[in-house]
MISE-301084 format. One record per residue (C-alpha): residue in three letters; x, y, z. Coordinates in pm, whole numbers, padded with zeros to 5 digits, always signed. Layout:
BEGIN
ALAXYZ...
This chain:
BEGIN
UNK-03109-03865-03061UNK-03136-03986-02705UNK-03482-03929-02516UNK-03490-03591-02313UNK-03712-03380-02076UNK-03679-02999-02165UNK-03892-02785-01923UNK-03908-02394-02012UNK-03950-02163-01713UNK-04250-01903-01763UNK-04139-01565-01734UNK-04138-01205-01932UNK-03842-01071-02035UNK-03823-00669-02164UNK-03482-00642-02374UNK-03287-00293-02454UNK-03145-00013-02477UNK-03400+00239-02251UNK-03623-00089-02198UNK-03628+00042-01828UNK-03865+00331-01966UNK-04130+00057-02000UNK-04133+00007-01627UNK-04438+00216-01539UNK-04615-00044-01781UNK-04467-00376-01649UNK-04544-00271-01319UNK-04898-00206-01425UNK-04951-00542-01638UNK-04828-00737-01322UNK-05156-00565-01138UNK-04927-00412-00847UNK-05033-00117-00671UNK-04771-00057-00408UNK-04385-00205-00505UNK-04137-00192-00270UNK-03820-00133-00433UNK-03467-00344-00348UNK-03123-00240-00373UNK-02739-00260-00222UNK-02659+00091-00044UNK-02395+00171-00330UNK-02705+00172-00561UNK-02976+00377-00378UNK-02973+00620-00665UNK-03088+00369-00927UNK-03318+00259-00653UNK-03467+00646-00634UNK-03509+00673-00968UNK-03691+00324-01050UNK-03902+00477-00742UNK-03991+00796-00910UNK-04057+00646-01255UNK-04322+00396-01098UNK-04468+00695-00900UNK-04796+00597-00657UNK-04723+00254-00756UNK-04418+00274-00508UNK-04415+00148-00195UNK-04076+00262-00056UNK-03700+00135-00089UNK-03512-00120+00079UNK-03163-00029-00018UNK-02991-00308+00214UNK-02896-00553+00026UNK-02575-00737+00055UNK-02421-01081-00073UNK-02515-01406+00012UNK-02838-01271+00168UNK-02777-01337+00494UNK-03102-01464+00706UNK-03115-01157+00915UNK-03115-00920+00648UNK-03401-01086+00501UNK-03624-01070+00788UNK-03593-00730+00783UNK-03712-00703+00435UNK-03991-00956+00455UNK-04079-00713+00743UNK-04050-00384+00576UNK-04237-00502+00277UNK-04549-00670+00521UNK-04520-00282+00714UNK-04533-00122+00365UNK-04841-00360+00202UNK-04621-00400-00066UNK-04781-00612-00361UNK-04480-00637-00550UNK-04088-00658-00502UNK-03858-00468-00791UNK-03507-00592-00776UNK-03285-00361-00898UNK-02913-00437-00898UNK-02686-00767-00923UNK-02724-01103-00772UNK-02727-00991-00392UNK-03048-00758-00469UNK-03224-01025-00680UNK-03144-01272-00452UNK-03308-01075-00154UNK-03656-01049-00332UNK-03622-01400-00398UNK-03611-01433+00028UNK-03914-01211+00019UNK-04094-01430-00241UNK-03998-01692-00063UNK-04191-01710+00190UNK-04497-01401+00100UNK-04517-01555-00273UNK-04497-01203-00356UNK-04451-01171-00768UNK-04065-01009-00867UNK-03941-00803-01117UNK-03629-00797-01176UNK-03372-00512-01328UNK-03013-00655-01344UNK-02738-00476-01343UNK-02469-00737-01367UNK-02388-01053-01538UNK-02540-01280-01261UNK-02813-01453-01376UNK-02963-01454-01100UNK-03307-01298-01218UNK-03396-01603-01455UNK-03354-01894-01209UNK-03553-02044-00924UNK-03264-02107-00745UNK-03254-01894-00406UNK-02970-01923-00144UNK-02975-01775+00243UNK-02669-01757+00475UNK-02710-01842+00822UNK-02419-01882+01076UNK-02168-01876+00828UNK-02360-02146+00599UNK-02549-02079+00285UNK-02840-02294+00231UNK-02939-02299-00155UNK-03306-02446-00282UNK-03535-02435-00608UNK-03876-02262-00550UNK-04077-02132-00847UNK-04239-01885-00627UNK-03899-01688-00630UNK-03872-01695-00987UNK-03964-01321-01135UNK-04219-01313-01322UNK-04089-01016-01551UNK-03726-00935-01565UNK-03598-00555-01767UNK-03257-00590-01931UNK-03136-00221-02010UNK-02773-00258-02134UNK-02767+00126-02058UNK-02783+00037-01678UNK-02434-00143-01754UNK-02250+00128-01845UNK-02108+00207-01571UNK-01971-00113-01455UNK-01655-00098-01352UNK-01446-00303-01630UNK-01293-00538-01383UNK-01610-00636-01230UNK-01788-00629-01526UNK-01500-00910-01668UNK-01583-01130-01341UNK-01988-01153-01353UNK-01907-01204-01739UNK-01712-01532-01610UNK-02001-01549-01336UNK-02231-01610-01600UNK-02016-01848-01823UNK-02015-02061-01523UNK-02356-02116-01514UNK-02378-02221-01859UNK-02032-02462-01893UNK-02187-02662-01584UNK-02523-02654-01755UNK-02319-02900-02034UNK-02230-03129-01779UNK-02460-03084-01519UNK-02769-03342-01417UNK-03090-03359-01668UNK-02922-03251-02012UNK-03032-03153-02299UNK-02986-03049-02648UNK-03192-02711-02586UNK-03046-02597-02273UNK-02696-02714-02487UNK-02774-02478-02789UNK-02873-02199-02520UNK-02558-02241-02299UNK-02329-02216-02631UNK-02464-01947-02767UNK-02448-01791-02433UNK-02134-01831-02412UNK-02059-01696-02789UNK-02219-01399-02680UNK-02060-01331-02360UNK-01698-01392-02516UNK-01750-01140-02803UNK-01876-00875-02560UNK-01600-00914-02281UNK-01293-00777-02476UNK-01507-00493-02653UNK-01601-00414-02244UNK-01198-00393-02170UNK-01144-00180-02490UNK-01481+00057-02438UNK-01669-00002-02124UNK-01927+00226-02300UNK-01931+00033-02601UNK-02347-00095-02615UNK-02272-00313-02798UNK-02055-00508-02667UNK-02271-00426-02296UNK-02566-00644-02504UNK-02378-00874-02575UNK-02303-00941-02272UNK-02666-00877-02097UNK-02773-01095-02364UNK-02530-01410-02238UNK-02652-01345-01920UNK-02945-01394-02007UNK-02892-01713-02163UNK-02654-01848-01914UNK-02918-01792-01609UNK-03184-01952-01813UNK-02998-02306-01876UNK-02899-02304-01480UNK-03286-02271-01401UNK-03384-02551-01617UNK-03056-02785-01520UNK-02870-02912-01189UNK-02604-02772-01015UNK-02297-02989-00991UNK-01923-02950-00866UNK-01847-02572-00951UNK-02167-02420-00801UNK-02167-02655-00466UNK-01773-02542-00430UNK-01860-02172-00475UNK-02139-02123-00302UNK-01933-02320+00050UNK-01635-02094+00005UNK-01839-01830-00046UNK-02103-01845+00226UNK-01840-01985+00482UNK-01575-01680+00434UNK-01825-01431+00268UNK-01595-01430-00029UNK-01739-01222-00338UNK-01942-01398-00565UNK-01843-01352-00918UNK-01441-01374-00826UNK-01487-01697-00669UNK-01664-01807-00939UNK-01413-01655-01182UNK-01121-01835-00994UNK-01285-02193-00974UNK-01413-02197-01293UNK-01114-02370-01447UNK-01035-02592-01165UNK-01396-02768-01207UNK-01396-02788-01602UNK-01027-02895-01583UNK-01179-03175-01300UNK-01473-03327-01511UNK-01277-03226-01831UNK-01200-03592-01911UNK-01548-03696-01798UNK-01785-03410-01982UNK-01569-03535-02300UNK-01671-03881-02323UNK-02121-03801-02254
């Protein structure tokens, strides 16, 4: 076997169904006192709820998150959360939300957690990106890394189907570059595959049933998997394309991802075959 460096990310992950219910807990083992909680606007009622379950312990909500986290919106939250003495950030949502605690943590080193709602993968990387001018800037930071991320396939539900199908593809992304990407190896290999095992059985039970749980942990479980091998590899061709178009034209994440996907393994398709 050829000589490797595997790093594993620290982190706590809480896994299923009603897993949010432990929140109060989490939030208490972190040692935070006063959490200010993230969301997008459509989701401010996941964001009131996570707010009332964690009772004195919250802070207040930021419900303005949006993709690509563009710079402005995340001085506003870096400011909201130093007016609010907030201790902690709870991301609750997809990759925009995540993302925006990551600009928080960023530059306050203020510990995350993390309650995804999508396929993103976003929650298990220390990968941040910021859009400025019509540019997103991308950088790895452990300080932006969560420290505890809740994965409640119950918060999937309702997903709409279509969307659900595109962060599924999201996520394969990160793991099929994670088999050709820079640094490697046979872990992050067995984690991408399986990732990918898991994400493909739970897709088409999603189309049939989007209520089906089981094929919703599936899927939160490939996620999962898929995030994790893009924290501990590079990025390479797919990621640098998406992350231009989408910054530059503010195009929505998971569909551009779900639209290059087979241009870039079809480009290093000859290459990836022969390492």
């Amino acid at each position: 076997m050829n000589a490797f460096v595997f790093e594993s990310l620290p982190g706590r992950v809480v896994f299923g169904s009603g897993a949010l219910d432990q929140l109060p807990q989490e939030i208490e083992r972190l040692g935070a006192r006063r959490a200010l909680v993230l969301s997008t606007p459509q989701q401010q009622g996941l964001a009131r709820d996570i707010a009332e379950r964690i009772g004195e312990r919250s802070a207040g909500i930021f419900p303005q998150a949006v993709m690509h986290v563009p710079v402005e919106v995340a001085r506003q939250a870096r400011a909201e959360a130093e007016r609010l003495g907030a201790d902690c950030v709870v991301a609750a949502g997809g990759g925009s939300t995540i993302g925006l605690g990551k600009a928080i943590a960023l530059h306050s080193s203020l510990p995350i957690l993390a309650i995804p709602t999508t396929y993103a993968g976003s929650e298990m990387t220390p990968i941040y990106g910021l859009t400025e001018a019509g540019l997103k800037r991308t950088g790895r930071d452990r300080r932006v890394l969560p420290r505890t991320v809740i994965y409640d396939p119950m918060l999937t539900l309702d997903l709409p189907p279509a969307m659900s199908i595109t962060s599924g593809f999201n996520a394969i992304a990160h793991a099929v570059e994670a088999l050709y990407a820079e640094e490697p190896n046979p872990i992050t290999a067995m984690m991408a595959e399986d990732g990918i095992r898991a994400l493909t059985r739970g897709m088409p039970a999603i189309l049939k049933n989007p209520h089906d749980v089981t094929g919703r942990s599936d899927c939160l479980y490939g996620a999962w998997l898929c995030g994790s091998v893009l924290g501990t590899t590079g990025m390479a061709v797919h990621h640098k394309l998406c992350h231009v178009l989408g910054g530059t034209w503010n195009l929505p994440h998971a569909e551009t991802h779900t639209v290059v996907l087979p241009h870039a393994v079809a480009y290093n398709y000859a290459a990836a075959s022969l390492s």
